[in-house]
Each structure stands twice: as structure tokens, then as C-alpha cells.
C-alpha positions in Angstrom: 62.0 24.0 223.2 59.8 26.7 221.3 55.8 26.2 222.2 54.0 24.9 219.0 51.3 27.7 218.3 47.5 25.7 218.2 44.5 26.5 216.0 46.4 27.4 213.3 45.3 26.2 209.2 46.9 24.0 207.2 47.7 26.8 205.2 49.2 28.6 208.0 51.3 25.3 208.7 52.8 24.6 205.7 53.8 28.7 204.6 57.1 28.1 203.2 57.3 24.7 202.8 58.6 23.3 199.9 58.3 19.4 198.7 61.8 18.2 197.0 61.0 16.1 193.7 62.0 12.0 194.2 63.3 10.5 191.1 60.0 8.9 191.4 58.1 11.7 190.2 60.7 13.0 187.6 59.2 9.5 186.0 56.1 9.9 186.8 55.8 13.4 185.4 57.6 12.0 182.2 55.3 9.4 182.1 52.2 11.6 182.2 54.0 14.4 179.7 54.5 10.8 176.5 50.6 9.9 177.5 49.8 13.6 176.1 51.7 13.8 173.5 50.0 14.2 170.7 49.8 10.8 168.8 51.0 10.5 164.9 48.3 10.5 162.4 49.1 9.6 159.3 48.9 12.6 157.4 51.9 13.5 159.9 53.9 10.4 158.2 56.2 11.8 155.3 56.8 9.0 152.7 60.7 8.7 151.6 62.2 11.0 149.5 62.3 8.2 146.7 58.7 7.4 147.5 57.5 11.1 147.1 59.6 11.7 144.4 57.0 8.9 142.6 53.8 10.6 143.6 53.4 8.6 146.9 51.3 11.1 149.3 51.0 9.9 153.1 47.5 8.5 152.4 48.6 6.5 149.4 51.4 5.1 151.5 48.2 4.2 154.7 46.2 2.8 151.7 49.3 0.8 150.3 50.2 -0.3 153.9 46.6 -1.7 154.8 45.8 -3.5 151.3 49.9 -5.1 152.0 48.7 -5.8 155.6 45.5 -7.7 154.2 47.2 -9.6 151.8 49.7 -10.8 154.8 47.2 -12.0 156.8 45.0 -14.0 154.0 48.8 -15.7 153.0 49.4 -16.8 156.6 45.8 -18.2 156.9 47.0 -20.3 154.1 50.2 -21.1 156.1 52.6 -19.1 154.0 54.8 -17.3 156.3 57.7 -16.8 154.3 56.9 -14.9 150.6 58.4 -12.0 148.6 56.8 -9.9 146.2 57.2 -9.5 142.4 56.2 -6.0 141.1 55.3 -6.2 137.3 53.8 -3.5 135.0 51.0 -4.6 132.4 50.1 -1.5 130.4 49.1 1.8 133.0 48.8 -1.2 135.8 51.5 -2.2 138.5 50.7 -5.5 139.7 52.4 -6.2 143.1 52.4 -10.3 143.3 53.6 -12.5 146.1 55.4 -15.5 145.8 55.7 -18.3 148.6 55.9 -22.0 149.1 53.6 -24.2 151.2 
């Protein structure tokens, strides 16, 4: 048996060495790399082709989405769960109305 060499660094100690990646960390560096990925923001979101072909813009599609979102939530504090829409123009207005049973 070879003598093992004292007062020697960490540094000194571990020249050379080199740590093999567990499965563990592939995740955990996958993991890390989706937390920094740059979230979407809604001027990232491009409407459908139909939709832009209409003049929807993303923030007319956030503003649509929220006022749709609203109207949800008022109908199921009625206790409407289950509703469609009717879309109707009156003159230069487009009136989106839903229709449910309670």
C-alpha cells in the first residue's frame, strides 16, 4: 500500500476529480432551468388567425378574457354553472349575452 501524503488542501485532494451526474440532478437542473424561464406575458399571446384577422390585438383578447372571467364568476354566485352565450349586434355594438337556467 502507497503512504497517503498529509497536510495537503482540499484543493490539492480533489485535482482531477470529477463528480458523475445522478439522474437526480439531470431533474434537478431541469427543474431549476423551467423556474427561469421566462414566464408568458400577454403581449407574448398571439390571438388566432381568425381572431386577428377581426382586429383582436393580444390586449383586447386579456381585456375580453377578464370581463368573460367576471361575468363567470357573478353567474356561479347565482348558481348558474351551466350557460352559453348569445352574440347579437345592435347598430356599431356587439352585445355578448349569456343564457342559463337556475
Amino acid at each position: 500500500m502507497s503512504k497517503i501524503p498529509k497536510n495537503r488542501s482540499d484543493k490539492e485532494m480533489l485535482a482531477g476529480w470529477v463528480e458523475d451526474t445522478s439522474i437526480e440532478d439531470q431533474f434537478l437542473k431541469a427543474e431549476k432551468k423551467a423556474r427561469q424561464a421566462k414566464p408568458k406575458q400577454a403581449d407574448d399571446y398571439a390571438p388566432p388567425a381568425e381572431f386577428r384577422q377581426a382586429g383582436f390585438h393580444p390586449a383586447l383578447m386579456q381585456e375580453l378574457g377578464k370581463q368573460l372571467l367576471q361575468l363567470r364568476l357573478q353567474l356561479a354566485q347565482k348558481g348558474a354553472t351551466h350557460f352559453t352565450y348569445t352574440i347579437k349586434r345592435e347598430g356599431e355594438n356587439i352585445v355578448i349575452k349569456p343564457q342559463y337556467q337556475l
